[in-house]
C-alpha positions in Angstrom: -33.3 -70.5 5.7 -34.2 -68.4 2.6 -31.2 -65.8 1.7 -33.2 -62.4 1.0 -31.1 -60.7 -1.6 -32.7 -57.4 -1.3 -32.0 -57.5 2.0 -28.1 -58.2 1.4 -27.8 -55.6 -1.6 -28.7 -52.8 0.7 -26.5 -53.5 3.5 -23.4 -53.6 0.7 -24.7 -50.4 -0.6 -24.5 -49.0 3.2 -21.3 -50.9 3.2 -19.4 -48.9 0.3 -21.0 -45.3 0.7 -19.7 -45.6 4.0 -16.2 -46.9 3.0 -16.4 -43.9 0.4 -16.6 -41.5 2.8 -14.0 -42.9 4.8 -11.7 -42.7 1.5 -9.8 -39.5 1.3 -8.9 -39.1 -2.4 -5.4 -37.8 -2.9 -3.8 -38.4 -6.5 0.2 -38.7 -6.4 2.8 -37.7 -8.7 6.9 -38.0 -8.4 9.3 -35.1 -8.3 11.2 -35.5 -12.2 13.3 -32.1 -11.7 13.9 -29.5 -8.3 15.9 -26.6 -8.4 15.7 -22.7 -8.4 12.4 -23.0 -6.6 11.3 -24.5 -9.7 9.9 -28.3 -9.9 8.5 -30.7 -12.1 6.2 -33.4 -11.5 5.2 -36.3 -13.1 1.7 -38.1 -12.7 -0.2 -35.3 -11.3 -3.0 -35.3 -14.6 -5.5 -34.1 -12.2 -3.9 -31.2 -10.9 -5.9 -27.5 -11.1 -4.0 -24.6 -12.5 -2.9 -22.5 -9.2 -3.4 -26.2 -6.8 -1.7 -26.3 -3.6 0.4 -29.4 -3.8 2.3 -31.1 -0.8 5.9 -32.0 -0.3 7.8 -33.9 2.2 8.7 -32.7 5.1 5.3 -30.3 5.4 6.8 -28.1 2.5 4.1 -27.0 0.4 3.8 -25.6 -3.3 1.6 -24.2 -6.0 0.5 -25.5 -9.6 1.8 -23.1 -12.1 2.3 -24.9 -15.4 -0.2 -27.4 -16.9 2.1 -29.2 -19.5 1.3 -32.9 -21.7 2.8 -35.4 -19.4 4.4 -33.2 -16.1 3.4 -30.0 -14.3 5.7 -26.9 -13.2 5.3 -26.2 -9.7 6.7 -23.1 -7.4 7.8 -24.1 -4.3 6.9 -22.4 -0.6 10.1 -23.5 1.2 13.8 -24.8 1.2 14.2 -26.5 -2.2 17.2 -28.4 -0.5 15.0 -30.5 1.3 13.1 -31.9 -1.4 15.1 -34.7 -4.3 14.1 -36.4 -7.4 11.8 -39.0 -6.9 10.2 -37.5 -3.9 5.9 -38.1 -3.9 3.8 -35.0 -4.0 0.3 -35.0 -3.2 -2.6 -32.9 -4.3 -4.7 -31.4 -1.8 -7.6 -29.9 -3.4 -7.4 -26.7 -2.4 -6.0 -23.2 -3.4 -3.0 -21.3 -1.5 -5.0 -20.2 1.5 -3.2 -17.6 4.4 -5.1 -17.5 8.2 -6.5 -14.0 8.8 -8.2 -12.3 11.5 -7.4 -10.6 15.4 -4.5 -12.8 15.5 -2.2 -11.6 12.5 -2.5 -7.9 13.5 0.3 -6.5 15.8 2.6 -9.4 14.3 5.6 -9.9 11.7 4.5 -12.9 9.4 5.7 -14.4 5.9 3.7 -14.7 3.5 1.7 -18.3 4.5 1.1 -16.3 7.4 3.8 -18.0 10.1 5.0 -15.8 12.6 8.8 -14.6 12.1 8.9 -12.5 14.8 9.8 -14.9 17.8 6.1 -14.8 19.1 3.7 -17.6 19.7 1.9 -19.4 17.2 -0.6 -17.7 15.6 -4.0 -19.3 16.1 -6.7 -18.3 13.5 -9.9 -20.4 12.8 -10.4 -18.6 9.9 -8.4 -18.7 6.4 -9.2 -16.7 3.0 -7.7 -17.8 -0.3 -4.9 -15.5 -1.0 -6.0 -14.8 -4.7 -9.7 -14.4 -5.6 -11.5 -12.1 -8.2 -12.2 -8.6 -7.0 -15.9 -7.1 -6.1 -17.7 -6.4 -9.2 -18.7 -2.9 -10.2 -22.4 -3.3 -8.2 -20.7 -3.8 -5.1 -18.8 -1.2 -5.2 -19.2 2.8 -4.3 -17.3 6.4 -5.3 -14.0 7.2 -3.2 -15.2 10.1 -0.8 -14.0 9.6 2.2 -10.8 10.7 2.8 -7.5 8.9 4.6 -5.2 11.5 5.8 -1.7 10.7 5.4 -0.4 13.1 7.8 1.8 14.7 5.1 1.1 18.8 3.8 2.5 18.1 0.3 0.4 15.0 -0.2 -3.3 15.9 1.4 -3.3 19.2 0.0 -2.5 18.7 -3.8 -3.0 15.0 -4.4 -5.6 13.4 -1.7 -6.0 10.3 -1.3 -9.5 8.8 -0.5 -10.8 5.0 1.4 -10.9 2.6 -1.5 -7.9 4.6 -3.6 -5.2 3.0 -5.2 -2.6 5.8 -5.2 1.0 4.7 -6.8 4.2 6.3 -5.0 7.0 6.3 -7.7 10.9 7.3 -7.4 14.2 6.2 -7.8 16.1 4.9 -4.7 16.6 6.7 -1.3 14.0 9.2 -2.4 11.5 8.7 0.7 9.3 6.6 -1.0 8.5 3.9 2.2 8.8 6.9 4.2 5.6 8.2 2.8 4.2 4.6 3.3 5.1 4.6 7.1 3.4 7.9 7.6 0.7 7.1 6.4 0.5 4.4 8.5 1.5 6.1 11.7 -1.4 8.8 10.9 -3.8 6.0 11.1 -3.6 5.6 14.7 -7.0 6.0 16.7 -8.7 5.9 13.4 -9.7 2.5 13.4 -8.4 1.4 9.6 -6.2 -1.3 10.0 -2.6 -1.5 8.3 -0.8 -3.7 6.8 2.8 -3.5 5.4 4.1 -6.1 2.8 8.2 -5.7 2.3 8.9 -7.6 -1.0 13.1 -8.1 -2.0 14.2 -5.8 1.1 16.7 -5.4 2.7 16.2 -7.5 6.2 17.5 -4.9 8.2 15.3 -2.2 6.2 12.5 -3.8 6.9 13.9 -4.4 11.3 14.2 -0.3 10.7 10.1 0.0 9.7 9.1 -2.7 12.3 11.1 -0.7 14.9 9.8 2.4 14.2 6.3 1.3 13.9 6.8 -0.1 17.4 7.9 3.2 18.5 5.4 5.1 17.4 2.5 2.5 18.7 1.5 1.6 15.5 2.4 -2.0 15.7 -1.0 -2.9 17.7 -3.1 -1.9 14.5 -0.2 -2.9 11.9 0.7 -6.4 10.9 3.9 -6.5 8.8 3.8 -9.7 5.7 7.4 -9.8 5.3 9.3 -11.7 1.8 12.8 -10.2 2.0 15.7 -10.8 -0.2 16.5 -13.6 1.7 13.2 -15.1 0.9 13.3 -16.9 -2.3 11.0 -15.9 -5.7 7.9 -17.6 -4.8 7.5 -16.0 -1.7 8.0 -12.5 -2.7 5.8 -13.3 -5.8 2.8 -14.5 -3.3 3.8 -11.9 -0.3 1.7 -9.2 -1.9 -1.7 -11.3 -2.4 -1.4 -12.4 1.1 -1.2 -8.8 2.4 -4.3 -8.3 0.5 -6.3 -11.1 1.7 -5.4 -10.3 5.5 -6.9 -7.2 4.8 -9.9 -7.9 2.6 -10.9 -9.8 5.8 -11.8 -6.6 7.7 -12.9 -4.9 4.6 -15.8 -7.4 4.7 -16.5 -6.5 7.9 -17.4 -3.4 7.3 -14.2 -2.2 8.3 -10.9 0.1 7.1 -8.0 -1.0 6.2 -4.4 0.7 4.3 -2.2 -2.2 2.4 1.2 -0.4 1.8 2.9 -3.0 -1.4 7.1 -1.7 -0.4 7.2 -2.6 -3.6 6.0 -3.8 -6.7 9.4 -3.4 -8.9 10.7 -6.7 -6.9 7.7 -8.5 -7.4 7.3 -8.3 -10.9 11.1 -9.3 -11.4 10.5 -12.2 -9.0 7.8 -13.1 -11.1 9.6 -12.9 -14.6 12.7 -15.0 -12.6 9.9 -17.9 -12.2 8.1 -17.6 -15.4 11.5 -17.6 -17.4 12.4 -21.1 -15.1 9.4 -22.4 -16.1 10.0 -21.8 -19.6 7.0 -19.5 -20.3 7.5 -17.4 -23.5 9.3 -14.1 -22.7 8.0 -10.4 -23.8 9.1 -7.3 -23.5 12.2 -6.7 -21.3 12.0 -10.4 -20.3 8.6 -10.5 -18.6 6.1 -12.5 -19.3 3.0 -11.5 -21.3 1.1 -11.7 -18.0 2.9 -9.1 -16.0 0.3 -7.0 -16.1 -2.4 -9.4 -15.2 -0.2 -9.7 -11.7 -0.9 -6.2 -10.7 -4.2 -5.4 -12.0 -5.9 -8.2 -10.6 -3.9 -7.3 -7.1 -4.6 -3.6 -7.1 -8.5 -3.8 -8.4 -9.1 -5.5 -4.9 -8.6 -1.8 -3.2 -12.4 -0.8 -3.0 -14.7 1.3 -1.1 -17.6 -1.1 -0.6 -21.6 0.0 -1.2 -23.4 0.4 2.0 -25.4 -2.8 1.3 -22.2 -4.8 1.7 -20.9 -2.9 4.9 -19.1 0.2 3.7 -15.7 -1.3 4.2 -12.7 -0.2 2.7 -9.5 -1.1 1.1 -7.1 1.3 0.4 -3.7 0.5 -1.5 -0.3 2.1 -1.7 1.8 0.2 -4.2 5.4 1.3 -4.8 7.0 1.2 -7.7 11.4 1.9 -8.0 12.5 3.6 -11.1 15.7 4.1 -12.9 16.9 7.6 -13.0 13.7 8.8 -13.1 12.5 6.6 -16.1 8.2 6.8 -15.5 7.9 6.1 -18.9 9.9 2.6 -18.7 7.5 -1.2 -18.8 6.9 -1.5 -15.4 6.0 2.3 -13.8 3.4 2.6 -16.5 1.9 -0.4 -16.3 1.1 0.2 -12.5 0.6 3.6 -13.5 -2.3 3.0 -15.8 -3.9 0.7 -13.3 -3.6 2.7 -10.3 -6.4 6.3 -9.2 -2.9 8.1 -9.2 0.8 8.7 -8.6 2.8 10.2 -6.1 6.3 11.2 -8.0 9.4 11.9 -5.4 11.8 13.2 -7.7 15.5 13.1 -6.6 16.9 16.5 -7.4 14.0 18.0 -5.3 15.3 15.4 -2.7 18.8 16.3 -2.6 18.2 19.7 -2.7 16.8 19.1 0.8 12.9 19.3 -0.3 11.4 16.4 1.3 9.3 14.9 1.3 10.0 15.4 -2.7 6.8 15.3 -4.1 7.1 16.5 -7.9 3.8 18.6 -8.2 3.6 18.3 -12.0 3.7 15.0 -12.6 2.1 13.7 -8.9 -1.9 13.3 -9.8 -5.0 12.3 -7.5 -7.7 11.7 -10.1 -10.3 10.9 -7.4 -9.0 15.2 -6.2 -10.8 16.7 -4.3 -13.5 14.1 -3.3 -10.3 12.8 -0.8 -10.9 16.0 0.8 -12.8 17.4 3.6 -14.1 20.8 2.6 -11.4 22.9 4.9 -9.4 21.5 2.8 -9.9 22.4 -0.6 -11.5 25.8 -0.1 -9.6 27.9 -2.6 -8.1 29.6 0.3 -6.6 27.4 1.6 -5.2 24.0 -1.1 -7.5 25.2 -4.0 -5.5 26.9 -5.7 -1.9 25.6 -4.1 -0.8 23.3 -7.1 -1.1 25.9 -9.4 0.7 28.2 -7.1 4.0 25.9 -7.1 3.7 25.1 -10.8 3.9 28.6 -11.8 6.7 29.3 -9.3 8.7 26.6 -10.5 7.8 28.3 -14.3 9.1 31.8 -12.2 12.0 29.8 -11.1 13.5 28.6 -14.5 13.1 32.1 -15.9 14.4 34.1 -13.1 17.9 32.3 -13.1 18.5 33.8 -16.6 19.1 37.0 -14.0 16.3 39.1 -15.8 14.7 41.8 -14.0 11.3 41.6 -12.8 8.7 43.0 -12.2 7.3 43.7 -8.3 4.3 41.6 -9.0 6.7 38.4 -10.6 9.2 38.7 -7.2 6.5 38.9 -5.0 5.2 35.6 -6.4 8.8 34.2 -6.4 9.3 35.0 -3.0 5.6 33.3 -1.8 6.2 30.7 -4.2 9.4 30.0 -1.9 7.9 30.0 1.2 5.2 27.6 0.4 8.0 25.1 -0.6 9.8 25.9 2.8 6.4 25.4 4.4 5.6 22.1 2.5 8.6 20.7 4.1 8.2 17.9 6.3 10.1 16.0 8.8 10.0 12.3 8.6 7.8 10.1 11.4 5.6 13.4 12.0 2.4 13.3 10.6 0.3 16.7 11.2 -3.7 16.4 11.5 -5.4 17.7 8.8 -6.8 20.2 10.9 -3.6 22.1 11.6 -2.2 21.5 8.1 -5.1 23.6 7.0 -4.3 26.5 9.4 -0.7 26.3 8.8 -1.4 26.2 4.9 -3.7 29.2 5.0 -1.1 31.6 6.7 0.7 30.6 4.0 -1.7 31.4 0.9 -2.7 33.8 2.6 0.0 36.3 3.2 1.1 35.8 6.8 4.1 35.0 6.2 5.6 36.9 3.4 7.3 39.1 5.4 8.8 35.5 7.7 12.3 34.8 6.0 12.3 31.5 4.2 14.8 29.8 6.7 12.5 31.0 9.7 9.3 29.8 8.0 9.1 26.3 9.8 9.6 27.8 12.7 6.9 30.2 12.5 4.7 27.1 11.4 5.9 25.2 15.0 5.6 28.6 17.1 1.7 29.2 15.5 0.4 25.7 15.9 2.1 25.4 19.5 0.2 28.7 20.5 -3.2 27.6 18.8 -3.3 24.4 21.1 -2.4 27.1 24.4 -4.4 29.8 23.6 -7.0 29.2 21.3 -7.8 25.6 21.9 -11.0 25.7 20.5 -10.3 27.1 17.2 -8.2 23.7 16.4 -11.4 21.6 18.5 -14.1 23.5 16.1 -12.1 23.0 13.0 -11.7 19.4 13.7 -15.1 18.9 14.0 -16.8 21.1 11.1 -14.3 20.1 8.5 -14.9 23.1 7.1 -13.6 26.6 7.0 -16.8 28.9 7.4 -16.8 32.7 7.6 -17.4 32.6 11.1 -13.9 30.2 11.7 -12.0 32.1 8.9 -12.3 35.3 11.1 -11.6 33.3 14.3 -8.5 32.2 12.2 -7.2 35.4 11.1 -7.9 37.4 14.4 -5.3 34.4 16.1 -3.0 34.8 13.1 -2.8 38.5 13.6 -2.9 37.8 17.3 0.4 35.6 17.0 2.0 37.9 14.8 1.5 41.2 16.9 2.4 39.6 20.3 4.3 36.2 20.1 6.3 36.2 16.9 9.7 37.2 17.4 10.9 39.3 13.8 
């Protein structure tokens, strides 16, 4: 019987492409050093920068340093569990976090595992948690606004669908206060939220999931949470994964809000692994990178072109400063990267103005294109910054005790009231609609003659009377956006109304 070779060389080609294909390819390496979070491995000469690696016991970890003969690696779990000597293998992929329906009304860490005592989550998809941000061509102008629900903050510095607008302060000045607002005001707008705690306090961050429950938010909110408890390269990672639960609705065309609560305990977290693993430190200690972490997380906030479904990321990063200190490594950095700041200063806080937004130093710089038109008609916020700046100006110089002139006092005394007025309560965000009715009695001298510790209550008493007895003013208002001739009259025939019959001097 003749032996055909041809035959015989193709099925042992067959043979081994099939046996390939059957071969999963994993390289391993040996655990040299473990501690802090922190390991080196040995043997892992393959490895990609940013890798997901995998420990025993299901504990995964990341790639950070490439060195000659080992690798530095974070770890995404209890350190304890893992000794010298232990095999790690490489998986070929990048850190990945499951996104979609099933994330949204939940409390997750950062890989995305529930912490709330629910089920499971079950997601078929996954998007990698750190991925380069839409180019310039794919991107259109802020002009869309997102009402917060807050006077002091939608009247003087807007804030528009694809902005990146910083909220700065020391502690206990409100600062996640104006986050959760803005998150409650979303509710039957469609944008999706999501709220990343970094280095809180656990039962901080209980007090924002309960309230969010409370207020219904919770079944359009998911909450990404890397507490204190958590250990450095979880609250270093917490902030991308936020992001990429989010950028998955973007793509579809949808809204979302990303609240970063806050960025101060990232960056440490960061410098804390980056010192571990021995990379060269700059100033105050971080590394030379730091601001590479937050640009290349906050320049995924975009409003998307039309071609690639109009969807939106909007981010709210927070930043903590020391007495004040804008001007220290980390404030500016964020800062120079974000559309705008949002400064609560604390004497304005503990002098009972709250929420304490300092209105010279607090800046929109995509203004009034955050705006609908009702709004920024110089009747009503168009000329409102100004107003406060030069009262504050007033302020200084009237406590010298000079006397002034009726002009100067009557601007004092307006000044006041539109401070009293810009008061808020915490947990109520207003629609813009009545913030611009209650702001134009304001500007426009119907309540000068309310005393300043009755003002808020005129406010209540006006807006309460609107929705009873001129129900379609609010209704028209709502849907116009804009204050024409016609609903300015309407307006101040009601105001007059109110004043003459219902308002109680």
């Amino acid at each position: 019987m003749a032996i055909n070779v041809a035959e015989i060389t193709s099925v042992l080609k067959k043979e081994i492409a099939g046996f390939e294909n059957r071969l999963q390819m994993s390289e391993v390496g040996t655990v040299i050093e473990i501690g802090d979070g922190i390991a080196q491995i040995y043997g892992l000469s393959g490895a990609m920068a940013g890798e997901l690696l995998e420990f025993p016991n299901g504990i995964m970890g990341q790639v950070f340093n490439l060195e000659e003969d080992s690798i530095g690696a974070v770890i995404f779990g209890d350190p304890l569990a893992i000794k010298e000597g232990d095999q790690v293998k490489t998986t070929r992929r990048l850190l990945e976090v499951p996104v979609g329906d099933a994330v949204i009304g939940r409390v997750v860490d950062p890989l995305g595992r529930p912490i709330d005592g629910g089920p499971a989550i079950v997601s078929s998809e996954t998007r990698k948690m750190d991925i380069v941000a839409p180019g310039i061509a794919e991107r259109q102008p802020v002009k869309e606004p997102l009402q917060t629900g807050i006077k002091a903050i939608d009247s003087m510095t807007p804030i528009g669908r694809g902005q990146r607008e910083l909220i700065l302060g020391d502690r206990k000045t409100g600062k996640t206060a104006i986050a959760v607002d803005a998150i409650l005001n979303q509710k039957g707008t469609g944008v999706k939220c999501f709220y990343v705690a970094i280095g809180q306090k656990e039962s901080s961050v209980a007090g924002v999931v309960e309230v969010l429950r409370k207020h219904g938010a919770m079944e359009y909110t998911t909450v990404i949470v890397a507490s204190a408890a958590f250990s450095a390269p979880f609250q270093y990672v917490a902030a991308y994964a936020g992001c990429a639960m989010a950028e998955y609705f973007m793509w579809k065309g949808q809204h979302t809000l990303v609240v970063y609560d806050d960025l101060t305990k990232q960056a440490a977290a960061y410098r804390q692994l980056s010192l571990l693993l021995r990379r060269p430190p700059g100033r105050e200690a971080y590394p030379g990178d730091v601001f590479y972490l937050h640009s290349r997380l906050l320049e995924r906030a975009v409003k998307l072109s039309d071609e690639k479904g109009g969807g939106s990321l909007t981010a709210l990063p927070i930043i903590e400063t020391q007495e004040g200190d804008v001007s220290a490594y980390i404030p500016t950095n964020v800062i120079s990267i974000t559309d705008g700041q949002i400064y609560l200063e604390p004497d304005l806080f503990f002098a009972g103005v709250r929420p304490a937004v300092n209105v010279g130093i607090s800046v929109s710089r995509v203004g009034g294109n955050a705006q609908i038109k009702a709004m920024k008609d110089r009747k009503v916020a168009g000329s409102l910054r100004l107003d406060l700046a030069a009262y504050r100006e007033l302020e200084a110089f009237a406590q010298l005790g000079t006397e002034l002139d009726k002009a100067t006092q009557k601007q004092l005394d307006r000044g006041a009231r539109l401070v009293e007025l810009l008061k808020q309560p915490q947990y109520q965000p207003l629609p813009v609609e009545q913030q611009v009715m209650s702001i134009y009695s304001a500007t426009q001298g119907f309540i000068d003659d309310v005393p300043i510790s009755r003002v808020q209550e005129f406010e209540k008493s006006f807006l309460q009377y609107v929705d009873a007895a001129h129900p379609a003013l609010r209704t028209d208002l709502a849907a116009k956006k804009e204050l024409s001739a016609e609903l300015e009259d309407s307006l101040k025939k009601v105001l007059t109304e109110f004043k003459a019959k219902v308002w109680k001097k």
